[in-house]
C-alpha positions in Angstrom: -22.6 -29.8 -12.0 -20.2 -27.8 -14.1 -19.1 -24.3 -11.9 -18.6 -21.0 -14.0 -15.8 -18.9 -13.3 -15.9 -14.9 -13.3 -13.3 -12.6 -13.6 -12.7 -8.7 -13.1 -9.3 -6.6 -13.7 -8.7 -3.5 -11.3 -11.5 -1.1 -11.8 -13.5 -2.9 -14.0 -16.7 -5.1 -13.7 -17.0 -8.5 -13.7 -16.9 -10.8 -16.8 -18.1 -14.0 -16.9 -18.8 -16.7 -16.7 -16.3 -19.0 -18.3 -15.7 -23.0 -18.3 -11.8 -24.0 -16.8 -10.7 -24.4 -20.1 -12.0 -20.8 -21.4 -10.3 -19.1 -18.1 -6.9 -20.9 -18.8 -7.1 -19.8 -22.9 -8.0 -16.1 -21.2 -4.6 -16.1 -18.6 -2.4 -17.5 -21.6 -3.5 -14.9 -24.1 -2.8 -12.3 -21.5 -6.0 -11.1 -20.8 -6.5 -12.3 -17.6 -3.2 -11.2 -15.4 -2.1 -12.7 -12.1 -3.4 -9.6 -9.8 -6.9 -9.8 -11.1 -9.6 -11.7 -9.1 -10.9 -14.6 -9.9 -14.1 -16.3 -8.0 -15.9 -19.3 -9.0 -20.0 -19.5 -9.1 -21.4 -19.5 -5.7 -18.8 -17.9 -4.4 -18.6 -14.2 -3.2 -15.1 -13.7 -1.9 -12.6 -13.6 -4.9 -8.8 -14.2 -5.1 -5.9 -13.4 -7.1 -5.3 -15.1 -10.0 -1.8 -16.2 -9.3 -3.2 -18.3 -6.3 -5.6 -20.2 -8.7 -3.7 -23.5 -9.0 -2.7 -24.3 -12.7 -4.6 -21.3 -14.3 -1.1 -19.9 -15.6 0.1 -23.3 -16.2 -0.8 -23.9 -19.7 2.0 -22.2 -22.1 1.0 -19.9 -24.5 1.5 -21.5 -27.7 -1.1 -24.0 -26.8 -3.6 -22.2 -26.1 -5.5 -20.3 -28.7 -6.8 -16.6 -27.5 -10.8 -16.6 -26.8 -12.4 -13.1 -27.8 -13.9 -11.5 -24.9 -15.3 -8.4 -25.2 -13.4 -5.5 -23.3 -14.9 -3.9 -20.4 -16.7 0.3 -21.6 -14.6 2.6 -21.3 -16.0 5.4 -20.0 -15.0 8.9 -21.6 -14.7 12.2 -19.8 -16.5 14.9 -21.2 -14.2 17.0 -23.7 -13.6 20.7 -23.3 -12.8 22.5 -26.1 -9.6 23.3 -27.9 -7.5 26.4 -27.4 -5.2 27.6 -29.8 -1.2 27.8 -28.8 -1.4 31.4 -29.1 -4.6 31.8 -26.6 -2.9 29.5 -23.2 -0.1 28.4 -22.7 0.1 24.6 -21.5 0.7 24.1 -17.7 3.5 22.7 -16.5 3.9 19.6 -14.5 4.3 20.4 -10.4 7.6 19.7 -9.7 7.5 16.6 -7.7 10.1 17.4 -4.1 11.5 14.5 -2.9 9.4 13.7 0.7 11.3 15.6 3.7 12.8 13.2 6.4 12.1 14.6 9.4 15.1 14.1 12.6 14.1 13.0 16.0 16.1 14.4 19.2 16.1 12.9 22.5 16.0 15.9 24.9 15.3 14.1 28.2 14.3 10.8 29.5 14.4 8.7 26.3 17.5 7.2 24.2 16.9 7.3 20.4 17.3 3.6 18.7 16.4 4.2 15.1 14.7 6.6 13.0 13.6 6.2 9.1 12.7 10.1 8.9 9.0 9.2 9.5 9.3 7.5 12.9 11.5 7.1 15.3 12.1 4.0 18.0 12.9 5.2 21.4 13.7 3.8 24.7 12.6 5.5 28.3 15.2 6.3 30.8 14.7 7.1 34.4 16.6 10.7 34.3 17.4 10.1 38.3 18.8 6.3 38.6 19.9 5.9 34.8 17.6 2.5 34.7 16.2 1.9 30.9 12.7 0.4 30.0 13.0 -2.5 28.6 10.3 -2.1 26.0 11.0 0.5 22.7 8.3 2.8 21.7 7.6 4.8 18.4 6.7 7.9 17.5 5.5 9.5 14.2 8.2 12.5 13.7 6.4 15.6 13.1 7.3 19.3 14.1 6.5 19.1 17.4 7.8 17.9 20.8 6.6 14.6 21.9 6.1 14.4 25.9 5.1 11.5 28.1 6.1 9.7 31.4 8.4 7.2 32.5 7.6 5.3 36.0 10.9 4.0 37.2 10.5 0.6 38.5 13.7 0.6 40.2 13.7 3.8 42.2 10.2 4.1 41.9 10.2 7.9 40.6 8.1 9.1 37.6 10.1 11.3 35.5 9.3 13.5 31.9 10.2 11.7 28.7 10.9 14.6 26.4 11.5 14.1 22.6 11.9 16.9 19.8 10.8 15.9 16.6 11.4 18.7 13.2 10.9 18.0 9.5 
């Protein structure tokens, strides 16, 4: 019983179906790219194309392009003209580069890392100096981050304080 495969590029709907042969010619002429999905007949759950096994292993001079009609495109409605003199065009926001935030240990906690959106910490027992073993994150926003620490070794619970500002 001969399978046929289907075939859909990001955003559009599927196409298909098509014999082996026909979905090789289709990934040699380009058409079919290695982040589309593929699925075979019977099948629901797709996968990418560069995981099909010798899909992209024919080379492109042997394999002659099939036509395959292109997905609709769908249109927007269009609004009508205005004459240079009547707008101006808008400018393009001016894209900021993203703000890295800073993360400031202010009691019971040693800073290990940030990357300006989180930051690893450790707790620290602010009356014995003992440190957890065990890092925690937190997401750095303009705020103060609190918690508690429960000192295993002395057996004290102390305030984790951590400052976070963007």
């Amino acid at each position: 019983m001969a399978t046929g495969w289907y075939y859909a590029a990001f955003g559009a709907k599927k196409l298909g179906p098509f014999s082996p042969t026909q979905l090789q010619d289709l990934a040699a002429a380009g058409t079919i790219l290695p982040i589309d999905t593929v699925w075979q007949e019977g099948n629901e759950k797709g996968t990418l194309a560069s995981r099909v096994r010798h899909l992209f292993a024919r080379a492109a001079s042997n394999a002659a392009p099939v036509p395959v009609a292109a997905p609709p495109v769908v249109v927007a409605e269009s609004k009508p003209m205005l004459v240079p003199e009547q707008a101006a065009a808008p400018k393009a926001p001016e894209k900021k580069p993203a703000k890295k935030g800073r993360a400031f240990a202010q009691k019971g906690a040693d800073i290990m890392s940030q990357d300006g959106a989180y930051a690893r910490y450790r707790k620290k027992c602010m009356k014995c100096g003992h440190k957890d073993a065990a890092c925690h994150m937190v997401a750095i926003a303009n705020k103060t981050f609190k918690t508690n620490y429960f000192c295993p070794k002395c057996r004290k619970s102390c305030e984790v304080s951590i400052q976070c500002q963007m």
